[in-house]
C-alpha positions in Angstrom: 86.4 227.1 119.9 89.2 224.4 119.2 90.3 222.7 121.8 94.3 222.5 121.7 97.3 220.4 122.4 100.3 221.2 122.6 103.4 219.5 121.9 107.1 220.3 121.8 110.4 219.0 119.6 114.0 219.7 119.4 114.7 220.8 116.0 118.6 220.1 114.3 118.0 222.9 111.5 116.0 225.4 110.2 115.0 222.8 107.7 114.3 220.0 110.2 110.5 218.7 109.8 111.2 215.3 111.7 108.9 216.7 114.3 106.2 215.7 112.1 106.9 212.2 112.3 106.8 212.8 116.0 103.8 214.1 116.1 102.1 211.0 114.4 104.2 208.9 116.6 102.0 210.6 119.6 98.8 209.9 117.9 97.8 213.0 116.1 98.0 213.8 112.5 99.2 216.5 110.8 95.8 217.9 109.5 94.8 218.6 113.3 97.7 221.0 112.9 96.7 225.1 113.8 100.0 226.4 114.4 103.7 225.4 114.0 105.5 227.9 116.1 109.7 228.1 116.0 113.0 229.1 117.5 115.3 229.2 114.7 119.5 229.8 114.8 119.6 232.9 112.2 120.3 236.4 113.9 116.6 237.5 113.9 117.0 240.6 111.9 116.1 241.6 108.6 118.5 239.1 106.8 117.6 235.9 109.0 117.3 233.6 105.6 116.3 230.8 108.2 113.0 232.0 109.3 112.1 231.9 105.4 113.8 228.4 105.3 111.8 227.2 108.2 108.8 228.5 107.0 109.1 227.2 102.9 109.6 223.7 104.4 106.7 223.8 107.1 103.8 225.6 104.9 103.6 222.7 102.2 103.0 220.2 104.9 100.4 221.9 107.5 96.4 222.5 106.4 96.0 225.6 104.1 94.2 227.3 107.0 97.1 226.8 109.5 99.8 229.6 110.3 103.6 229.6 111.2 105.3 231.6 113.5 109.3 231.4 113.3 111.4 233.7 115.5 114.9 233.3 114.6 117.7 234.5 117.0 118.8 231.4 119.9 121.3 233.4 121.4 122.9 232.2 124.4 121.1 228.6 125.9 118.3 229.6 123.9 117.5 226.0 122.0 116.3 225.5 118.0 112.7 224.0 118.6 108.9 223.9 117.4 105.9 224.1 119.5 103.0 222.4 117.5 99.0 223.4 118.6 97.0 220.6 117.7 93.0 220.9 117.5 91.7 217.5 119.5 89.1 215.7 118.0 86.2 214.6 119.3 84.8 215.7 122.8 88.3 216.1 124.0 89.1 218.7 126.0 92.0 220.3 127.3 91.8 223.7 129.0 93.3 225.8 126.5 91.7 226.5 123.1 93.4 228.5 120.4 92.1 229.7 117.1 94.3 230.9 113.9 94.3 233.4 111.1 95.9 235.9 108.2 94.9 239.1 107.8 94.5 240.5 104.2 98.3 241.1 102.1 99.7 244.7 103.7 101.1 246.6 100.4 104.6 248.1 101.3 103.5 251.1 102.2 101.2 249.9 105.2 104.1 248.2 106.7 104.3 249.7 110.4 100.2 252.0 109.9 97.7 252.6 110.8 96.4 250.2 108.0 98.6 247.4 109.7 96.9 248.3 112.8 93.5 247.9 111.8 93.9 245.3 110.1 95.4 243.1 112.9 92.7 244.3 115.4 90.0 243.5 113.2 91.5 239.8 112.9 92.1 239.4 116.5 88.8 240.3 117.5 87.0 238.1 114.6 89.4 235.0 115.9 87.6 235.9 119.7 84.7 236.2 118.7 84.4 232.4 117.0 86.5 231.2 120.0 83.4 232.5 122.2 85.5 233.9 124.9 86.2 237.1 126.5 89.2 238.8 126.5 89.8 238.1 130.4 90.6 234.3 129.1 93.1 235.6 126.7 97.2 234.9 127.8 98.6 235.4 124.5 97.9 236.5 120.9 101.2 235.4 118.8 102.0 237.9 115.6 104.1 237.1 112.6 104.5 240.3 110.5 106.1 241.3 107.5 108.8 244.3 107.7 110.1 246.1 104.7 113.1 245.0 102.4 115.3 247.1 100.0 113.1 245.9 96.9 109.9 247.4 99.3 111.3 250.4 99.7 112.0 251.1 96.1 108.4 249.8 95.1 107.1 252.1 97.8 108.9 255.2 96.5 108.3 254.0 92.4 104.7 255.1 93.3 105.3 258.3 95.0 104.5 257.4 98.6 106.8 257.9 101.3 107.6 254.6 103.6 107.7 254.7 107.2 111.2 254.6 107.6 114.1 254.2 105.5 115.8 251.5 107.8 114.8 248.0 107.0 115.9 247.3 110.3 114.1 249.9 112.2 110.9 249.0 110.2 110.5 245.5 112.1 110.0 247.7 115.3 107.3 249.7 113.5 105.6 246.6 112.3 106.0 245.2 115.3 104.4 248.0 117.4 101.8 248.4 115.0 100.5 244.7 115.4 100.9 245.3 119.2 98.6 248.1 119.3 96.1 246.4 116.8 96.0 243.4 119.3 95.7 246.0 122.3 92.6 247.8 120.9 90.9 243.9 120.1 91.4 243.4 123.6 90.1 246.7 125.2 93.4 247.4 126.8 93.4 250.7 125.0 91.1 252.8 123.4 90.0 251.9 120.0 91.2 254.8 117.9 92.5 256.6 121.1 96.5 255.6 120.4 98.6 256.8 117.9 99.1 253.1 115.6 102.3 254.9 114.5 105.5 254.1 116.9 106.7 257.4 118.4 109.9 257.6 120.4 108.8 257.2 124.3 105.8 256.3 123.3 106.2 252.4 124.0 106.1 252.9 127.9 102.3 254.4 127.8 100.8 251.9 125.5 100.7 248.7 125.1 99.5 245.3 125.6 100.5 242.6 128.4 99.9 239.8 126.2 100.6 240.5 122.5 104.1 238.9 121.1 104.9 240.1 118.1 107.5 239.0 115.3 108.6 240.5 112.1 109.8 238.7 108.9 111.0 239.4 105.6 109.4 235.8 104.8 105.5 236.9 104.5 103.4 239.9 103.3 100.5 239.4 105.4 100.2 238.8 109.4 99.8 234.8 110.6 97.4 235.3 113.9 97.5 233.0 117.0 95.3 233.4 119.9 95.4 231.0 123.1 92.8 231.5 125.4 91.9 229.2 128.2 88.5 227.6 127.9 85.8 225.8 130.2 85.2 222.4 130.4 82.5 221.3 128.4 82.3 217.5 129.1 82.9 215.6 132.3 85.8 213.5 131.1 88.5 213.1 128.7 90.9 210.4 126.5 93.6 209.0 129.4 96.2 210.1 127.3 95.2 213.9 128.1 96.4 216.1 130.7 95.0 219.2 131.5 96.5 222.5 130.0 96.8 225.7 131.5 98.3 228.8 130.7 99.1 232.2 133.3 100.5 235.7 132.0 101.8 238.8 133.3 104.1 241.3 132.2 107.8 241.6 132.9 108.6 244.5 134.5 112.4 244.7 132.7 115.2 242.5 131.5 115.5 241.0 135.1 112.4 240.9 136.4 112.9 237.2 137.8 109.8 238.0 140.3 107.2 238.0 137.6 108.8 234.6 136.0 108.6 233.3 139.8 105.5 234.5 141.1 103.9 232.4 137.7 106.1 229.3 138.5 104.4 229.2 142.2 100.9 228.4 140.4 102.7 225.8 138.6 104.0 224.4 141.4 100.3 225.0 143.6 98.8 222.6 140.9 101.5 220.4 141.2 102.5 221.2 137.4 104.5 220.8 134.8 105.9 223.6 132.3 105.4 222.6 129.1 106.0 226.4 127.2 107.1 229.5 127.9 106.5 232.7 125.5 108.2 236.0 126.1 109.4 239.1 124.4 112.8 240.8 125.6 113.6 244.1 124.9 116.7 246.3 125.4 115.4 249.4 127.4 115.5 251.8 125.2 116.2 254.3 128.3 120.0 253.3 128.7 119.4 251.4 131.9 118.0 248.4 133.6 117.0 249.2 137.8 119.5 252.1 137.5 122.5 250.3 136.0 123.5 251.7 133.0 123.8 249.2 129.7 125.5 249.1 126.3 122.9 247.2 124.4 121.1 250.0 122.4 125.1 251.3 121.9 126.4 248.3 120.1 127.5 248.7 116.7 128.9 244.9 116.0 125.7 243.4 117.5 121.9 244.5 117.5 120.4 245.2 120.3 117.3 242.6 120.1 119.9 239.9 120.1 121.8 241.0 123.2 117.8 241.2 124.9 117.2 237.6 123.4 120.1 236.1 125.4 119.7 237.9 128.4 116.1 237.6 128.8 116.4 234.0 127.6 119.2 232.9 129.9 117.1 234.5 133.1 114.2 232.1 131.9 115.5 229.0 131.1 117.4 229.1 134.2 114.6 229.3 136.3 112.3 226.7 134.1 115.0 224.4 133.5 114.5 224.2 129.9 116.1 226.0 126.7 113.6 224.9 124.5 111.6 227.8 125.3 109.9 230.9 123.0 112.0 233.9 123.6 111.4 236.7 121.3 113.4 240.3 120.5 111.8 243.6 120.0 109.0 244.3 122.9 107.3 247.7 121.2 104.4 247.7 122.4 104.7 244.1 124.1 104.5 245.3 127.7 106.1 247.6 129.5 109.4 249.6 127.9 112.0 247.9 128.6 110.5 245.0 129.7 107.9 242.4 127.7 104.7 240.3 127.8 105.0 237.1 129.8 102.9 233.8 128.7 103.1 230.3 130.5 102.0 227.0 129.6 101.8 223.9 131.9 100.2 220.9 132.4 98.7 218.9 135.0 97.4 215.2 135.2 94.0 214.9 134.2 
């Protein structure tokens, strides 16, 4: 189990790294680095060149062992950032541990499997297991996922298989779903073997996971693994400069499900908190309509429909958290309910 900090900078571009300065300036260094997770400006689909940008300028300068997560797409108020988790030192503790991983490199054609599934289910439940927790103290398992490319699809075909799909841009849904199911079985909130790994139209509203966020990326060929669990104390007292971490999670419901961000935020405000992070996946319903009203995202021909969910999604939540600095991510197969998405909140509290 590492215990984690977790720390928060503005970013100016996808190529920014002056949060690593930052970091040192607040008395960490950048070997206690697990994750670097990001918000970058690039439209989140299959061409976003700066989650590859973000990611080629990061990897060089975190441990070997570490993983990065970049969603691109800031729609709206949505804010350019990175979210560091930091493993303390010491006999530190901090209420939240997290612990990192990749599974093996997916050939093409395993993109959006059964393979894909496996895979990321095996990893999640490895990472539990050496965290020593159950999954009742997991709030979020964070999913970077490769989705397939042009030069993919020919490779894929130059050896006689058939890929599964055609559409680059229909294959980060697949891969997404896939992961989200993998995650789902690691935690026992579906059957191992018992769901289909292969994304089925409808079939997002009967399974998935309430706290899997998943994120697919022409940058990477394998998946990069974060899980944050809380974690009991295990000494008496810690450094001054700590404050305790916490994190809640629930599911949102739809695209306006304020309740589920509020009912969260009154915790918070019980423990006299402080929201550090949020983490949530928006998706357009895929049904045509939100509480009844019909909507035009899934109809949109000039703009995707994960961008229009980003923006809406991410403009309900920084509203009520006062902060656009927050982890809003498109494409919920599998991520929570359909039409809606998993839910993660971090705070703090004096220690």
């Amino acid at each position: 189990m590492a215990p984690v900090q977790i720390l928060k900078f503005p970013i100016s571009s996808p190529g920014d790294t002056s949060p690593l300065q930052k970091i040192q300036e607040a008395g960490y260094d950048p070997s206690q680095i697990l994750a670097v997770v990001g918000k970058t400006e690039g439209n989140g689909c299959v061409n976003d060149f700066s989650r590859t940008l973000a990611s080629a300028v990061w990897e060089p300068l975190i441990p070997a062992d570490a993983v990065t997560v970049f969603s691109g797409g800031t729609e709206g108020v949505l804010s350019p950032h990175v979210t560091f988790f930091l493993r303390e030192t010491g006999d530190a503790t901090t209420g939240l541990s997290a612990s990192v991983g990749h599974t093996r490199t997916l050939a093409p054609h395993e993109v959006g499997t059964e393979e894909q599934t496996r895979q990321v289910a095996t990893t999640v439940a490895q990472l539990i297991r050496q965290m020593d927790v159950t999954p009742e103290q997991v709030h979020l398992v964070l999913v970077k996922c490769p989705l397939l490319t042009s030069d993919k699809l020919q490779a894929i075909r130059a050896q006689g298989r058939v890929p599964i799909t055609s559409d680059t841009y229909e294959s980060m849904a697949r891969s997404r779903y896939a992961s989200a199911i993998g995650i789902a079985a690691a935690l026992g909130e579906v059957p191992e073997g018992g769901v289909p790994a292969i994304m089925r139209p409808g079939q997002g509203e009967h399974h998935w996971s309430a706290k899997a966020s998943c994120s697919s990326g022409a940058e990477l060929d394998d998946c990069h693994i974060l899980v944050l669990a809380s974690s009991s104390p295990t000494s008496s007292s810690s450094p001054p400069r700590e404050q305790r971490l916490h994190a809640v999670s629930r599911p949102m419901a739809d695209a306006m499900d304020a309740a589920s961000i509020l009912h969260l935020l009154d915790q918070v405000r019980k423990d006299d908190g402080e929201v550090l992070q949020v983490f949530a996946k928006a998706e357009a319903d895929p049904s045509g309509r939100v509480r009844g009203f019909r909507h035009t995202m899934n109809t949109d021909s000039d703009i995707h429909s994960t961008r229009h969910a980003r923006a809406a999604v991410g403009g309900l939540i920084a509203g009520l958290v006062s902060d656009a600095q927050i982890y809003v991510s498109g494409g919920g197969e599998g991520q929570g309910p359909s039409g809606g998405g998993s839910l993660c909140l971090v705070y703090r509290t004096p220690g």
